[in-house]
C-alpha positions in Angstrom: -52.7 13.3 74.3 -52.0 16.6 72.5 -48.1 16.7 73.9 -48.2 12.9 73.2 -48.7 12.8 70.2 -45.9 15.3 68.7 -43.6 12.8 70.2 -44.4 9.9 69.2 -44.2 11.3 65.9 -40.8 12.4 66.5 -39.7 9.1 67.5 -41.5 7.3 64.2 -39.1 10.1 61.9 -35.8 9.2 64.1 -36.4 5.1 63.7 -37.2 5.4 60.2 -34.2 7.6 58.9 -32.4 5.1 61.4 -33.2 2.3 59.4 -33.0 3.7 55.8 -28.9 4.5 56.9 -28.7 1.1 57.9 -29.8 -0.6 54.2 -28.5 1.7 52.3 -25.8 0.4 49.9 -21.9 0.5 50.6 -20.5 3.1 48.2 -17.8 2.0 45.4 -14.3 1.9 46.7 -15.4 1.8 50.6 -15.6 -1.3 52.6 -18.8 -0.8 54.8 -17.9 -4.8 56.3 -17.1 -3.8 60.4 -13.5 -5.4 61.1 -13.5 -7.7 63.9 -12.0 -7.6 66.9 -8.1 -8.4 67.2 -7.9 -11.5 69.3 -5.1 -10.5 72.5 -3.8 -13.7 72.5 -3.1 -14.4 69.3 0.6 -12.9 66.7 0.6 -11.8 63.9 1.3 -13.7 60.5 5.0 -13.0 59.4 5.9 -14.2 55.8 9.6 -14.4 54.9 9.9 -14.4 50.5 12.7 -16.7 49.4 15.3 -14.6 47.7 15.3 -15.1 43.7 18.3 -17.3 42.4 21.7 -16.2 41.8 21.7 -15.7 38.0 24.1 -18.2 36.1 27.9 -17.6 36.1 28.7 -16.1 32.9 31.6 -17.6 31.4 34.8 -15.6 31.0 36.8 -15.1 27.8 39.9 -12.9 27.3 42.1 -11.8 24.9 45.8 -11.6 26.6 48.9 -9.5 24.4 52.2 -9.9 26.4 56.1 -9.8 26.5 58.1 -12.6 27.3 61.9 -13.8 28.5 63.2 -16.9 27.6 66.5 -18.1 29.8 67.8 -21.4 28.3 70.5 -23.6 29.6 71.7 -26.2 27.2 74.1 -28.0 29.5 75.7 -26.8 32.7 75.4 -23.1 32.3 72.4 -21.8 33.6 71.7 -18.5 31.3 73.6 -20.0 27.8 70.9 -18.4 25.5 68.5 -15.0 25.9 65.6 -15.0 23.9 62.9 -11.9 23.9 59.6 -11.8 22.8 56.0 -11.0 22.0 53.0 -13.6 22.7 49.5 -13.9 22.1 47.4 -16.1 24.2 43.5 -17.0 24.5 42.3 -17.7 27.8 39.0 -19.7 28.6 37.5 -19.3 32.9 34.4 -21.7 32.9 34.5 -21.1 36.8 35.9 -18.3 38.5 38.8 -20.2 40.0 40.2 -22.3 36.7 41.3 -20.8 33.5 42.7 -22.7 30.6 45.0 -20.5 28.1 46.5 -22.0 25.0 49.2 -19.0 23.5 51.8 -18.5 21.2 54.8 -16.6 21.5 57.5 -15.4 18.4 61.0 -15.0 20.4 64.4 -14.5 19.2 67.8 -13.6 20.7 71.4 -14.7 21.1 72.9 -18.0 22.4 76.6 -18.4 24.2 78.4 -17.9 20.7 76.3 -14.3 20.4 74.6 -15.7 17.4 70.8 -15.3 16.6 68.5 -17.7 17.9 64.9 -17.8 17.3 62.1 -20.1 18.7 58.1 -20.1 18.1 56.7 -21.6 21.3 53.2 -22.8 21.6 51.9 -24.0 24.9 49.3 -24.3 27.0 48.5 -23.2 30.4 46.0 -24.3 33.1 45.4 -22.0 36.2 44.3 -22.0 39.3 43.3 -19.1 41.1 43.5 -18.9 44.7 41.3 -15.9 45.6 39.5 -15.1 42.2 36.9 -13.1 44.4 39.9 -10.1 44.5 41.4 -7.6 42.3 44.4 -8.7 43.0 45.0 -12.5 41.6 47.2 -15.1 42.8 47.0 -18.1 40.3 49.6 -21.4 40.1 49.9 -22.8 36.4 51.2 -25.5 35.0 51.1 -27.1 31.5 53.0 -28.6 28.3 54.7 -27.2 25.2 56.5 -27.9 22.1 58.9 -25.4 20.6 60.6 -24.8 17.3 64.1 -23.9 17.3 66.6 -21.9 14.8 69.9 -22.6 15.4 73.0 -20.9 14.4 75.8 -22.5 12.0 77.6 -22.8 15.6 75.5 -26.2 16.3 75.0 -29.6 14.7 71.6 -28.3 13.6 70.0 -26.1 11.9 65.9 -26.4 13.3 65.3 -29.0 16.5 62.0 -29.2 17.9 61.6 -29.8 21.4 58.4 -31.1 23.9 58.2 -29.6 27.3 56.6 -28.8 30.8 56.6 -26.4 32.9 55.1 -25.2 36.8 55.2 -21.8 38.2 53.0 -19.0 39.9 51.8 -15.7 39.2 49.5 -12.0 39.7 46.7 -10.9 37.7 45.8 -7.0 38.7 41.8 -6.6 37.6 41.5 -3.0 36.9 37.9 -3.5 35.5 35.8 -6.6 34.9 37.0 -6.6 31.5 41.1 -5.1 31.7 43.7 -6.7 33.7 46.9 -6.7 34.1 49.0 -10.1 34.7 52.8 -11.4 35.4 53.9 -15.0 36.1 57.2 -16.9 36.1 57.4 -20.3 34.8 60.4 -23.1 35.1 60.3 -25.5 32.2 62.1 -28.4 31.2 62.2 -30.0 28.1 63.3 -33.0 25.6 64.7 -32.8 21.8 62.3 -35.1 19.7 63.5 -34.0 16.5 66.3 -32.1 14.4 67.2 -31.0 11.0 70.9 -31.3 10.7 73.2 -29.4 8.5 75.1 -30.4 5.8 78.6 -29.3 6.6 80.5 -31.7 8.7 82.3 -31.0 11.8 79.7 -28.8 13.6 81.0 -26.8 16.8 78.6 -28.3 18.9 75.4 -30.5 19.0 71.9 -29.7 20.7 71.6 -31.0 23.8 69.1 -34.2 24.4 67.5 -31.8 27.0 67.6 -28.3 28.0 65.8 -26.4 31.1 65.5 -22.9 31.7 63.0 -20.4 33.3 60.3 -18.1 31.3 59.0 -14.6 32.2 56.3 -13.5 30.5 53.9 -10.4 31.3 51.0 -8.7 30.0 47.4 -7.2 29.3 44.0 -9.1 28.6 40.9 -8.1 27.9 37.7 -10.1 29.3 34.6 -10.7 27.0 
């Protein structure tokens, strides 16, 4: 009994500090909750997030300065009058691969009897890109105008004004998202609706009912 009891006593101290570890509270921040047992046979949960929308196009404004050639025939020669000019222009993309661009352009030059000639020609453009993703452009246009013509004493009158349209193709070179760098070439053709004639009699020659020639025009614009 003497050696039995030190042992028993022993064994009392052991289960009791036993139990006391086993109530005792979970400290903050730990989790004291045993984690069961990974089932073999099952996978594991795999959660794909949907990507977030594309944010909305933002609509494409620019500014566009350029320099434009006017070739006019007036009857069967096909370069009879050279005008030169400068044009401003404002051009609207609401999607990346159509633009509309209303413009102006101030020219003046010399017709076959090396006299000045001047027109102000306002028109308006509608394009259609072709790869608007690039840096490199290709666009078609095609549109209307209406232009007012000076003539010299060498013609039956002295202002015409004239409606037209016109088809062609050309490059726009994006150097940055707002500068770029365009070209195009447009044939045109185009009827005289209205004249002012001159006073003196026996004019050298009258303005053709309708003319055709080709347009070259060539540029900057600046995207806002």
């Amino acid at each position: 009994m003497s050696r039995l009891g030190p042992t028993l006593i022993t064994l009392a101290v052991t289960l009791l500090v036993r139990i006391a570890s086993a109530t005792e509270e979970c400290p903050e921040g730990y989790s004291c909750t045993p984690e069961a047992a990974a089932d073999p046979g099952s996978t594991a949960e795999i959660r794909f997030d949907a990507p977030p929308p594309p944010p909305p196009l933002r609509r494409l404004h620019a500014v566009s300065l350029r320099l434009s050639q006017m070739l006019i025939s007036d009857g069967q020669e096909l370069e009879s009058t050279y005008l030169t000019g400068v044009g401003l222009s404002f051009r609207v993309r609401p999607v990346r691969w159509f633009g509309v661009e209303p413009a102006i352009d101030l020219l003046t030059g010399y017709d076959q009897f090396d006299a000045v000639h001047s027109e102000t020609h306002i028109s308006t453009d509608l394009l259609f890109y072709l790869n608007p993703r690039d840096a490199v452009q290709v666009f078609a246009l095609t549109g209307g105008s209406i232009s007012l013509a000076r003539h010299s004493d060498y013609w039956a009158y002295e202002r015409s004004t004239h409606l037209g349209a016109h088809l062609g193709a050309g490059l726009e070179f994006r150097v940055t998202r707002l500068l770029s760098f365009n070209v195009n070439a447009v044939a045109f053709s185009r009827t005289l609706v209205a004249a002012q004639h001159r006073e003196h009699e026996d004019p050298v020659r009258a303005v053709q009912p309708s003319s055709a020639g080709v347009l070259l025009r060539g540029g900057t614009s600046v995207y806002f």
